[in-house]
PDB file of N, H, CA, C and O in Angstrom:
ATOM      1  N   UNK A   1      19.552 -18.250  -0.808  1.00  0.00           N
ATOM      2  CA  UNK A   1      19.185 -18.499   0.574  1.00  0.00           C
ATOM      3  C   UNK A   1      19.394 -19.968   0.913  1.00  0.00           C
ATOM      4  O   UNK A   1      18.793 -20.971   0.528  1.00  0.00           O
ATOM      5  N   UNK A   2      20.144 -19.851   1.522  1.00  0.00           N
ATOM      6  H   UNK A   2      20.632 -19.037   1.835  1.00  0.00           H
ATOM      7  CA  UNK A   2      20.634 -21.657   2.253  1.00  0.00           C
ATOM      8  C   UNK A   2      19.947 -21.936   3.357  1.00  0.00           C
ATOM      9  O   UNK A   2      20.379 -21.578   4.453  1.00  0.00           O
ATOM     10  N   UNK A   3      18.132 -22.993   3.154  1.00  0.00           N
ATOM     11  H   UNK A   3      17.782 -23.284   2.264  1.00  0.00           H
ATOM     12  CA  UNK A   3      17.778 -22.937   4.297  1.00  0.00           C
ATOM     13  C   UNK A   3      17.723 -24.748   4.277  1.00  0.00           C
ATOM     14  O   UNK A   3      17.279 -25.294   3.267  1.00  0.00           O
ATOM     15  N   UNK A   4      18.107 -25.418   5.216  1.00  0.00           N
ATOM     16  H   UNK A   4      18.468 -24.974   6.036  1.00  0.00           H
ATOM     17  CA  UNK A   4      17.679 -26.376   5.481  1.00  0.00           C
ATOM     18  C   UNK A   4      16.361 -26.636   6.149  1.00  0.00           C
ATOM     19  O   UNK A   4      15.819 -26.112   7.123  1.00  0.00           O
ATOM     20  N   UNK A   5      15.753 -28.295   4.749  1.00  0.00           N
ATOM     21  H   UNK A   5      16.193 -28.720   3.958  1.00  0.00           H
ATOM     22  CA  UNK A   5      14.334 -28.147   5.113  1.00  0.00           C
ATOM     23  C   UNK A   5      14.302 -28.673   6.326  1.00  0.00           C
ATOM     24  O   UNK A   5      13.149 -28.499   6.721  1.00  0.00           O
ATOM     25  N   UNK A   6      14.957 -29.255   7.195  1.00  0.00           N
ATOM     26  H   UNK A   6      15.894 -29.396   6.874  1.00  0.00           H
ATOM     27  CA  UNK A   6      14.681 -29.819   8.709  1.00  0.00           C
ATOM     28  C   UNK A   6      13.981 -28.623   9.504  1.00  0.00           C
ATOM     29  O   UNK A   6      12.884 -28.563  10.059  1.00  0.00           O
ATOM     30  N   UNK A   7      14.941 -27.754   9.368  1.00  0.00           N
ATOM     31  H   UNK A   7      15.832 -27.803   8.916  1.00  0.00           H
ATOM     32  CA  UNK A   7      14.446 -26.187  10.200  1.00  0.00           C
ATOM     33  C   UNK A   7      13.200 -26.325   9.436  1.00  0.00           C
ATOM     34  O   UNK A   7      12.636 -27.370   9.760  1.00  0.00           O
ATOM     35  N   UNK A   8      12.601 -25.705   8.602  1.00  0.00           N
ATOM     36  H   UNK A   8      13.059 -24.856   8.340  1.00  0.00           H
ATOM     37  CA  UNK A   8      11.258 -25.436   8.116  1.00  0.00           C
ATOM     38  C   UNK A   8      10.788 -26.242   8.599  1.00  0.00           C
ATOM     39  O   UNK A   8      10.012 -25.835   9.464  1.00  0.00           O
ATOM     40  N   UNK A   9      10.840 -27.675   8.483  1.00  0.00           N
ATOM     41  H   UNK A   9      11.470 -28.006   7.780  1.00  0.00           H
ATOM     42  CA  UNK A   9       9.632 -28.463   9.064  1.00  0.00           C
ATOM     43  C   UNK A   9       9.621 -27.998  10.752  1.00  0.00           C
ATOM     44  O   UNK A   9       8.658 -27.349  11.159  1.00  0.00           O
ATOM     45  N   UNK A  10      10.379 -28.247  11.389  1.00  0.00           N
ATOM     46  H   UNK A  10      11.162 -28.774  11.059  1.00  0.00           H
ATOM     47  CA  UNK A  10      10.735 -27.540  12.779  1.00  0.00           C
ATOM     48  C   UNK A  10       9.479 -26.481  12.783  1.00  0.00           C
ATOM     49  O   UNK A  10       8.369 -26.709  13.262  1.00  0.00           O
ATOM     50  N   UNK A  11       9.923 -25.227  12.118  1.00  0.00           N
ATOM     51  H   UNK A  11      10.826 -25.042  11.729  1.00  0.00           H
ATOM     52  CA  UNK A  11       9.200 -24.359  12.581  1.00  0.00           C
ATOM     53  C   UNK A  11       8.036 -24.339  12.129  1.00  0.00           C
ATOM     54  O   UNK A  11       7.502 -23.300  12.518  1.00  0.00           O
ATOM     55  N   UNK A  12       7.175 -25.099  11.345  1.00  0.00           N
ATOM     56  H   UNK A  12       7.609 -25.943  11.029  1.00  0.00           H
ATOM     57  CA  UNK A  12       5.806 -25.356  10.572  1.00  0.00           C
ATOM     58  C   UNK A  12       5.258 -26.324  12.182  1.00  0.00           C
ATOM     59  O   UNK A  12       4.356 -26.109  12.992  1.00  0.00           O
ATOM     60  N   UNK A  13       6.354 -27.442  12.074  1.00  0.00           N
ATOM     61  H   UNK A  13       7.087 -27.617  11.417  1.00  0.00           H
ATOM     62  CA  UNK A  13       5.784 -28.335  13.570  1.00  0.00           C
ATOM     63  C   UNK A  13       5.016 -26.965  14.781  1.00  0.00           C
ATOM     64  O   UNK A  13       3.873 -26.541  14.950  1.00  0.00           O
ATOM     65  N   UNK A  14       6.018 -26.737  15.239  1.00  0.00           N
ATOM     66  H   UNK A  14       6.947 -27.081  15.101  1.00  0.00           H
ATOM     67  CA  UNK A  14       5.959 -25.651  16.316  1.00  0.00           C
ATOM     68  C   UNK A  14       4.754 -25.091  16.030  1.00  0.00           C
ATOM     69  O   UNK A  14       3.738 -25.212  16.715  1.00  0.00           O
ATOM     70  N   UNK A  15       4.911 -24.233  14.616  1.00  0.00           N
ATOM     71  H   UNK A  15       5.736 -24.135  14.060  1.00  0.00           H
ATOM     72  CA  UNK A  15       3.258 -23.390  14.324  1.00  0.00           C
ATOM     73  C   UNK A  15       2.001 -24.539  14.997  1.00  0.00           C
ATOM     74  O   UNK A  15       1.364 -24.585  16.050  1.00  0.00           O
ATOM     75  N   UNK A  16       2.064 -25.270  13.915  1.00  0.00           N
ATOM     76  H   UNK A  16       2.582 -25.232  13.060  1.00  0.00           H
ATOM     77  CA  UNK A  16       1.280 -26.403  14.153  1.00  0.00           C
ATOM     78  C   UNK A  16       0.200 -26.383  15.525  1.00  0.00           C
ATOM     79  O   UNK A  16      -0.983 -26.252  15.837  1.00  0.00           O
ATOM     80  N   UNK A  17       1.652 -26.630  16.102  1.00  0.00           N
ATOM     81  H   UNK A  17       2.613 -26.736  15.849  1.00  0.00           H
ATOM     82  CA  UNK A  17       1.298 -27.518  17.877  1.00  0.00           C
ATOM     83  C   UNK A  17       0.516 -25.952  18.351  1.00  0.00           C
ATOM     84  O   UNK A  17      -0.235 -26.359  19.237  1.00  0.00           O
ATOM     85  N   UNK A  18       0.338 -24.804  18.282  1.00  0.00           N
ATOM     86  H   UNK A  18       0.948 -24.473  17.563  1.00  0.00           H
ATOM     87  CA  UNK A  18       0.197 -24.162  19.131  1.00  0.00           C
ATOM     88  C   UNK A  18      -1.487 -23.363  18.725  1.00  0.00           C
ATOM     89  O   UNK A  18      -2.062 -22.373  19.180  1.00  0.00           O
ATOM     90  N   UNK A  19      -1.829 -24.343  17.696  1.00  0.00           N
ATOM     91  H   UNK A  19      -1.362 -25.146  17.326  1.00  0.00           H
ATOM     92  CA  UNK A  19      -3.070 -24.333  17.322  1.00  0.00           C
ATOM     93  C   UNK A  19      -4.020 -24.927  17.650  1.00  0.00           C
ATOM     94  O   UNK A  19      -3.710 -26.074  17.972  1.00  0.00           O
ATOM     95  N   UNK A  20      -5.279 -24.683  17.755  1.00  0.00           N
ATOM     96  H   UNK A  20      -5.531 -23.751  17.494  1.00  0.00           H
ATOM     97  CA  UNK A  20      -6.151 -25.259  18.332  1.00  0.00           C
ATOM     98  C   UNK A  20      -6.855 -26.474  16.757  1.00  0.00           C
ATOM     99  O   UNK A  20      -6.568 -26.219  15.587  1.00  0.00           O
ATOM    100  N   UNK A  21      -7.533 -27.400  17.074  1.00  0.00           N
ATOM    101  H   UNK A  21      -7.767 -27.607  18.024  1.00  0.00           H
ATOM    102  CA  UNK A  21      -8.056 -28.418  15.844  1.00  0.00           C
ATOM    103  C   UNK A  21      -8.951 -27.888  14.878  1.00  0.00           C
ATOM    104  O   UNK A  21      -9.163 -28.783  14.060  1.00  0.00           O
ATOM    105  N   UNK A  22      -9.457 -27.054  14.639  1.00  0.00           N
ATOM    106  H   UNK A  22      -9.286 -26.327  15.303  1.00  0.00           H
ATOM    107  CA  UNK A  22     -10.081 -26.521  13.600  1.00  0.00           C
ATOM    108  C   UNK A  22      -9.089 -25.728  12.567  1.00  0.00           C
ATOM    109  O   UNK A  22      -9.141 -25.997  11.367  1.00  0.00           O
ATOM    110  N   UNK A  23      -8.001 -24.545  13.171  1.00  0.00           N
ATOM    111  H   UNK A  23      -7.958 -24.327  14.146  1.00  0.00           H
ATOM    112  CA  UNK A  23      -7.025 -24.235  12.886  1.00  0.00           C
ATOM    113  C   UNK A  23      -6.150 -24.750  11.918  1.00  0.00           C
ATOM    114  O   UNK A  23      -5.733 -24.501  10.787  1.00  0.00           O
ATOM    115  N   UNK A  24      -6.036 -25.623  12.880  1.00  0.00           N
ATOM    116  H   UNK A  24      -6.376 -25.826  13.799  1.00  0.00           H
ATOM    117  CA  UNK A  24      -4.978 -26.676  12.030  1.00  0.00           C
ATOM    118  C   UNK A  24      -5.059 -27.575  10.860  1.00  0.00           C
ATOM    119  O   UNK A  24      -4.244 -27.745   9.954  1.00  0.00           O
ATOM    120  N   UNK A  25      -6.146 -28.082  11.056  1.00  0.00           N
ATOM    121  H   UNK A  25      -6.809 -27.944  11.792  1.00  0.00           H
ATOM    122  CA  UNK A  25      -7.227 -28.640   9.737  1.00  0.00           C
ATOM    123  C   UNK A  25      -7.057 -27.666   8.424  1.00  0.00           C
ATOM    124  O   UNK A  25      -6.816 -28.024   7.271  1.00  0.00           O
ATOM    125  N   UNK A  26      -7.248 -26.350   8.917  1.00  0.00           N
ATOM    126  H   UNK A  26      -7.444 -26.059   9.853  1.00  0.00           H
ATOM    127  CA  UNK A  26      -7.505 -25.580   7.592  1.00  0.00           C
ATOM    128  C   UNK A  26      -6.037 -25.391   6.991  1.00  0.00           C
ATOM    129  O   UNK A  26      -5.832 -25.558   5.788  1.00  0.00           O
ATOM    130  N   UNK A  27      -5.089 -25.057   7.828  1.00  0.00           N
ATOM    131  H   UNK A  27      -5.256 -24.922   8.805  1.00  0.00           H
ATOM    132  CA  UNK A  27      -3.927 -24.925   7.403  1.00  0.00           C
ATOM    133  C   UNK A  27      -3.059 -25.794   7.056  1.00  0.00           C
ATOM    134  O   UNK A  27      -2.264 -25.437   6.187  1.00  0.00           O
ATOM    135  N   UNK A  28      -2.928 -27.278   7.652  1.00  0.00           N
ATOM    136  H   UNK A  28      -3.574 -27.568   8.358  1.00  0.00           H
ATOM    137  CA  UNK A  28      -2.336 -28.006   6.831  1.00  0.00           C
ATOM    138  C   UNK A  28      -2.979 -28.308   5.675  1.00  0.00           C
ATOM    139  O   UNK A  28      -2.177 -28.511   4.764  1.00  0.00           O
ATOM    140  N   UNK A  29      -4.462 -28.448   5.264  1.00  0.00           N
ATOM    141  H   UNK A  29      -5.114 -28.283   6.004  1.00  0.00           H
ATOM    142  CA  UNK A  29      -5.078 -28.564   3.884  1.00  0.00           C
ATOM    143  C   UNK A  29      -4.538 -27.593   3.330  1.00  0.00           C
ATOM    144  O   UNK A  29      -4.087 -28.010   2.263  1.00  0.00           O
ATOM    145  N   UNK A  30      -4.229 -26.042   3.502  1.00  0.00           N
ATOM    146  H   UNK A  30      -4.596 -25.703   4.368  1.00  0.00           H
ATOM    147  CA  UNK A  30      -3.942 -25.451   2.596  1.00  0.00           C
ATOM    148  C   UNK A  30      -2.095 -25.357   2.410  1.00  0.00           C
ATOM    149  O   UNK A  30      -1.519 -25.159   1.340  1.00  0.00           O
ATOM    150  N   UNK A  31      -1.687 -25.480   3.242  1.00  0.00           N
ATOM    151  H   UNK A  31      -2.155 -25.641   4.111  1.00  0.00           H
ATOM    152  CA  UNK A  31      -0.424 -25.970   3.157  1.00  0.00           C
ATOM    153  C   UNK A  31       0.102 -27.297   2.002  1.00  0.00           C
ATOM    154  O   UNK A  31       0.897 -27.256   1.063  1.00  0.00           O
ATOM    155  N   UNK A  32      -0.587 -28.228   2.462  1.00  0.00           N
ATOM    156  H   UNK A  32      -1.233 -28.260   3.224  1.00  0.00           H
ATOM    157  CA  UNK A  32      -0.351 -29.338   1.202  1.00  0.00           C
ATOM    158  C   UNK A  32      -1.109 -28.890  -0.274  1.00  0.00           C
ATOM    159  O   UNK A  32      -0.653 -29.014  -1.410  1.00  0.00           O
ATOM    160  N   UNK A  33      -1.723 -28.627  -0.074  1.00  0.00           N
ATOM    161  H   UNK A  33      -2.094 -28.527   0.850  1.00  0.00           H
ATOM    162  CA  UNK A  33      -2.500 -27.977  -1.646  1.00  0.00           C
ATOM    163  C   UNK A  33      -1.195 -27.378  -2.112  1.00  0.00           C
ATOM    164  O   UNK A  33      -0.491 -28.011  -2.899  1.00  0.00           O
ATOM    165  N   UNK A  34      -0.703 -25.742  -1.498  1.00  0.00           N
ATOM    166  H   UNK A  34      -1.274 -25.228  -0.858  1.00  0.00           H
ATOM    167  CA  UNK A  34       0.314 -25.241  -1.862  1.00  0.00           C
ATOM    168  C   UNK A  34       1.445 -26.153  -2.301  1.00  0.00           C
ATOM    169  O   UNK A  34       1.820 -25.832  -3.428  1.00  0.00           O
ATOM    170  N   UNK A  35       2.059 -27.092  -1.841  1.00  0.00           N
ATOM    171  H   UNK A  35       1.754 -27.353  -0.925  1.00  0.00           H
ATOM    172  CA  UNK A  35       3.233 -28.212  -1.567  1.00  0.00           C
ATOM    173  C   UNK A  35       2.954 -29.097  -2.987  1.00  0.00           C
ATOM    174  O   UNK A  35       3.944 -29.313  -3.686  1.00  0.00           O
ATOM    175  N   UNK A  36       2.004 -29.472  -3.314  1.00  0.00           N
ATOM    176  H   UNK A  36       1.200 -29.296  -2.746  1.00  0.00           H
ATOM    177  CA  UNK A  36       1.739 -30.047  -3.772  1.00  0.00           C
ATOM    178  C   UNK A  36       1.621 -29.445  -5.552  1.00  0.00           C
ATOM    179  O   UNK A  36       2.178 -29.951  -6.526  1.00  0.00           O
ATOM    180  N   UNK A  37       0.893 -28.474  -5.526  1.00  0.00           N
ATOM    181  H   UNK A  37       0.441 -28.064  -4.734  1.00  0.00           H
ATOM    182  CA  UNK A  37       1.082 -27.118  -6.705  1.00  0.00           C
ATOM    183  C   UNK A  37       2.689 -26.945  -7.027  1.00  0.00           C
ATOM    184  O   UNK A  37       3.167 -27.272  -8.113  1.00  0.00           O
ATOM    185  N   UNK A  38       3.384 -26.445  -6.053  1.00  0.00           N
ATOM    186  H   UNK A  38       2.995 -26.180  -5.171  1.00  0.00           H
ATOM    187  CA  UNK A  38       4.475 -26.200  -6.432  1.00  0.00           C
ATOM    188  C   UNK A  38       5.728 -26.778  -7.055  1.00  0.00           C
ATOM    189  O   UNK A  38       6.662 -26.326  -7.717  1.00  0.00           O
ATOM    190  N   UNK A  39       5.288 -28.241  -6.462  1.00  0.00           N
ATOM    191  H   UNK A  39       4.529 -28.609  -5.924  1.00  0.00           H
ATOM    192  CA  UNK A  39       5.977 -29.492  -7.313  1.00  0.00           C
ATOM    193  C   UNK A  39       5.606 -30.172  -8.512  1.00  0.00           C
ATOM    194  O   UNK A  39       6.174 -31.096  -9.094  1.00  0.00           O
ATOM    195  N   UNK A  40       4.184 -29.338  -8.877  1.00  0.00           N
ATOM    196  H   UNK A  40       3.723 -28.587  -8.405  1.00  0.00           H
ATOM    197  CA  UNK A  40       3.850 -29.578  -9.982  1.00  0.00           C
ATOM    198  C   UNK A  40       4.476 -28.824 -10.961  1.00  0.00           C
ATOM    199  O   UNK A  40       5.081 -29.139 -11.985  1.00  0.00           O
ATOM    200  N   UNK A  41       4.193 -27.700 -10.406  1.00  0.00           N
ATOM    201  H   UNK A  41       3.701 -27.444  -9.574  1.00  0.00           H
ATOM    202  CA  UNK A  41       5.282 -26.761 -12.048  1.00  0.00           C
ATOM    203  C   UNK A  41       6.687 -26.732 -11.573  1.00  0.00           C
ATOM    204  O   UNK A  41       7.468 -26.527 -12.503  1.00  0.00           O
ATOM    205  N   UNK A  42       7.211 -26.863 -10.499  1.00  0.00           N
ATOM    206  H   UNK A  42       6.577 -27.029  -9.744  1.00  0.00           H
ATOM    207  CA  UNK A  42       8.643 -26.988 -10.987  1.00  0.00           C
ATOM    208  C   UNK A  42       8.929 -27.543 -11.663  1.00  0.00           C
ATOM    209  O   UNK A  42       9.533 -27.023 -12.601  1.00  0.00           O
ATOM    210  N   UNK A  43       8.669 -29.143 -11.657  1.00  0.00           N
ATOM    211  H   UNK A  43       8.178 -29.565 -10.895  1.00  0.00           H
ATOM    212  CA  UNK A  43       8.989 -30.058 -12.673  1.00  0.00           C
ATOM    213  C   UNK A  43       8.241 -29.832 -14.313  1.00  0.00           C
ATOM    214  O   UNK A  43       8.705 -30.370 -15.318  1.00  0.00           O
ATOM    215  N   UNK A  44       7.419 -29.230 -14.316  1.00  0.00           N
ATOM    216  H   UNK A  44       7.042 -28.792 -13.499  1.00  0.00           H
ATOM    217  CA  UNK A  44       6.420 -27.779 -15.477  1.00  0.00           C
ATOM    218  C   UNK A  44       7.795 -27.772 -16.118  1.00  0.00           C
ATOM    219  O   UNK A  44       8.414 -28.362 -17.003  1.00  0.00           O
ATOM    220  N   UNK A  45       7.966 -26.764 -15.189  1.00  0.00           N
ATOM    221  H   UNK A  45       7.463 -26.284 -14.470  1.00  0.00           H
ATOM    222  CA  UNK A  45       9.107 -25.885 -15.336  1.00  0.00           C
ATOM    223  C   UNK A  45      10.300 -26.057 -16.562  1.00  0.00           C
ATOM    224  O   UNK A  45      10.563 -25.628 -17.685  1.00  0.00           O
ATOM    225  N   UNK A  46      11.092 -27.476 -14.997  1.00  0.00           N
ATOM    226  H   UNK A  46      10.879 -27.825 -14.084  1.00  0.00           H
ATOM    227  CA  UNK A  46      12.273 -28.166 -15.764  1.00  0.00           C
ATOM    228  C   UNK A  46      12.333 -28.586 -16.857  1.00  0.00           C
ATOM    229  O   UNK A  46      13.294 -28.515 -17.624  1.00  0.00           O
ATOM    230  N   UNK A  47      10.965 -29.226 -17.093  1.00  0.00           N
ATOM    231  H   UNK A  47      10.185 -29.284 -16.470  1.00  0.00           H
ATOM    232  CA  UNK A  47      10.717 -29.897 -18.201  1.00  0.00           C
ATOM    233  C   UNK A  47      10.668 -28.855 -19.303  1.00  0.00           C
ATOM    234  O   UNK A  47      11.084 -29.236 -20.397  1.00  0.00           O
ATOM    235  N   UNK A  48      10.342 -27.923 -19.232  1.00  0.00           N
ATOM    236  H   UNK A  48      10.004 -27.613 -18.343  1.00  0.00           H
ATOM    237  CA  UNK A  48      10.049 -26.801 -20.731  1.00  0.00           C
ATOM    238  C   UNK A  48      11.377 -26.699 -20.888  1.00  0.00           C
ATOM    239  O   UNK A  48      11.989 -27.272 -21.790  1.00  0.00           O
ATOM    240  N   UNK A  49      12.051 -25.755 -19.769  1.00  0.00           N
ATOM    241  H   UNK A  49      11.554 -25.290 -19.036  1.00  0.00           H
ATOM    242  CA  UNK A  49      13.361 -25.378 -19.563  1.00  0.00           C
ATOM    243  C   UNK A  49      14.111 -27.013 -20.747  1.00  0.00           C
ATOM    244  O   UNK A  49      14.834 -26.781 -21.715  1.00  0.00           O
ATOM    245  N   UNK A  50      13.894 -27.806 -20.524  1.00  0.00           N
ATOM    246  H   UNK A  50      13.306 -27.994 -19.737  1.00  0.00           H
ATOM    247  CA  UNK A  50      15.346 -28.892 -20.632  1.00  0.00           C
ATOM    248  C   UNK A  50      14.583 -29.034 -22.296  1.00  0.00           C
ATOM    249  O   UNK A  50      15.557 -29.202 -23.030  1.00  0.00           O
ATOM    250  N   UNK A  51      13.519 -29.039 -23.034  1.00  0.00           N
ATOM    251  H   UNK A  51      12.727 -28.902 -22.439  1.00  0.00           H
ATOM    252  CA  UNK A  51      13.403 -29.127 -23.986  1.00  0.00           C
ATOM    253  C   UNK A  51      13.856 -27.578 -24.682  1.00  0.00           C
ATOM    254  O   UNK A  51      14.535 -27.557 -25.709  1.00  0.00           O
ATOM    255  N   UNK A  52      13.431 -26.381 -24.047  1.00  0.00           N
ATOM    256  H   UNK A  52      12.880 -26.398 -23.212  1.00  0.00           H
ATOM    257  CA  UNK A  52      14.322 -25.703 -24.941  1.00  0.00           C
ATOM    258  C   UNK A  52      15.701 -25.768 -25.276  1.00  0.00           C
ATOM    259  O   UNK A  52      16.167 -25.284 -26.307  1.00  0.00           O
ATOM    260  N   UNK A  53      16.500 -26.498 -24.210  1.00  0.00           N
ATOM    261  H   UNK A  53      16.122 -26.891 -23.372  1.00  0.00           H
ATOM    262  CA  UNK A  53      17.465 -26.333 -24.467  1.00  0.00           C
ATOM    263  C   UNK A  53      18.368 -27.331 -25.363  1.00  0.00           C
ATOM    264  O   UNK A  53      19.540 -27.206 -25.720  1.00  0.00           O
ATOM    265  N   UNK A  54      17.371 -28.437 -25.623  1.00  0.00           N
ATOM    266  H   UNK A  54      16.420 -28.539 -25.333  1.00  0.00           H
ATOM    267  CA  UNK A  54      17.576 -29.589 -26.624  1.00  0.00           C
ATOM    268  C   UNK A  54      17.142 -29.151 -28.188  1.00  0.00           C
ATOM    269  O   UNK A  54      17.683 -29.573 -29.210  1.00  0.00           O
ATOM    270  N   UNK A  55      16.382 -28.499 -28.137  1.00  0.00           N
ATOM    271  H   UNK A  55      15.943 -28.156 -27.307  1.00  0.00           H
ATOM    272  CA  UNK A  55      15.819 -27.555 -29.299  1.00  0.00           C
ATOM    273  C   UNK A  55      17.395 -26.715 -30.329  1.00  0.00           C
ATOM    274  O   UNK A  55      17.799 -26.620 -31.488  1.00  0.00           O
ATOM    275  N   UNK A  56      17.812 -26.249 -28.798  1.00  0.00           N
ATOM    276  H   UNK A  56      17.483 -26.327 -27.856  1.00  0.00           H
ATOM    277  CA  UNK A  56      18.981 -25.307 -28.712  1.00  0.00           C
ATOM    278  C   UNK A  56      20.245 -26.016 -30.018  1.00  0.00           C
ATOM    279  O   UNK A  56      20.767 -25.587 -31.047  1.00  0.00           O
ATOM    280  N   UNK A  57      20.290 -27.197 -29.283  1.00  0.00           N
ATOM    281  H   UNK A  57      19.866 -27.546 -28.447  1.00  0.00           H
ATOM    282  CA  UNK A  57      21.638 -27.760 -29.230  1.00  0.00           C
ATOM    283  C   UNK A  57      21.411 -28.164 -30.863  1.00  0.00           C
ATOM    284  O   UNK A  57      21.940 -27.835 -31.924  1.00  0.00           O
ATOM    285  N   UNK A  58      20.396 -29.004 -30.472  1.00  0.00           N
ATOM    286  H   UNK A  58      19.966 -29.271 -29.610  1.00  0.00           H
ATOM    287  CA  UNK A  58      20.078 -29.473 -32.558  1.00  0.00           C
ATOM    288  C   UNK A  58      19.961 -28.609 -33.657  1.00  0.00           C
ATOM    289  O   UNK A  58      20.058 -28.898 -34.850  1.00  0.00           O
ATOM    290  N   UNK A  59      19.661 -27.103 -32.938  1.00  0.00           N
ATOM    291  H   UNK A  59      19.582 -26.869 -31.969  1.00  0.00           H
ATOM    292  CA  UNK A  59      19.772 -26.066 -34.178  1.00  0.00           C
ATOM    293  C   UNK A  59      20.917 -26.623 -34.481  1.00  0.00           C
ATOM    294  O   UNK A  59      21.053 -27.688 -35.082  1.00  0.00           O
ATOM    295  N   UNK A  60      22.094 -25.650 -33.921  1.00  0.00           N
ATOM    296  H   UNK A  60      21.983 -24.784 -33.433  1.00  0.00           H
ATOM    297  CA  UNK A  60      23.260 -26.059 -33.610  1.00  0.00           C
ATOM    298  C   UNK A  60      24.095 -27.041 -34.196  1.00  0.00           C
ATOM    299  O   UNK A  60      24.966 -26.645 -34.970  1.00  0.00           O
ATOM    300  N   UNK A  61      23.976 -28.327 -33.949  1.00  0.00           N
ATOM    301  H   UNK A  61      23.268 -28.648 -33.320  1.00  0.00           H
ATOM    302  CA  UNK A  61      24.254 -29.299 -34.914  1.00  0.00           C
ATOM    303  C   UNK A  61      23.739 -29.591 -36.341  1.00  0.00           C
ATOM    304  O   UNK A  61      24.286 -30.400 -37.091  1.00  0.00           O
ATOM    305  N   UNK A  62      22.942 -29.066 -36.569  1.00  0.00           N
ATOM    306  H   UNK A  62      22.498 -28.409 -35.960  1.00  0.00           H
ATOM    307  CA  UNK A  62      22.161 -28.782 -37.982  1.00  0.00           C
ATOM    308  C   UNK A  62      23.362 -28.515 -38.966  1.00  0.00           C
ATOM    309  O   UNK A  62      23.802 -29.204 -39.887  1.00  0.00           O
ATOM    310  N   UNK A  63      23.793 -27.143 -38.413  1.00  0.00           N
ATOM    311  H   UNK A  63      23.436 -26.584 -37.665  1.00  0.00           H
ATOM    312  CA  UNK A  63      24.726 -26.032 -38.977  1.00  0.00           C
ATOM    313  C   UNK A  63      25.737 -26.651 -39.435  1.00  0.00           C
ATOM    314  O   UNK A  63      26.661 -26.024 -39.954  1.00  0.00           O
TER     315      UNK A  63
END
């Protein structure tokens, strides 16, 4: 899926604006919580990911 994040922010703005201040409070807190989680384990992620694959390579050269 090819989405550019400009659009997303766009349409998060828009949500946004058409909320009243209590609303909005709750949802951008839970919005950044989410945002914030998710960039935590990607880089989780990468990081496991890129050591298995260094693991990989040195079997490998062992041989």
């Amino acid at each position: 899926m090819n989405v550019n994040n400009n659009d997303i922010g766009e349409g998060i703005k828009n949500m946004v604006d058409s909320m009243n201040d209590e609303e909005k409070k709750d949802t951008l807190e839970k919005l950044g919580r989410a945002h914030l989680s998710t960039i935590g384990n990607k880089s989780k992620i990468a990081r496991k990911k890129k050591n298995k694959t260094q693991k990989k390579s040195r079997r490998k050269n062992r041989k």
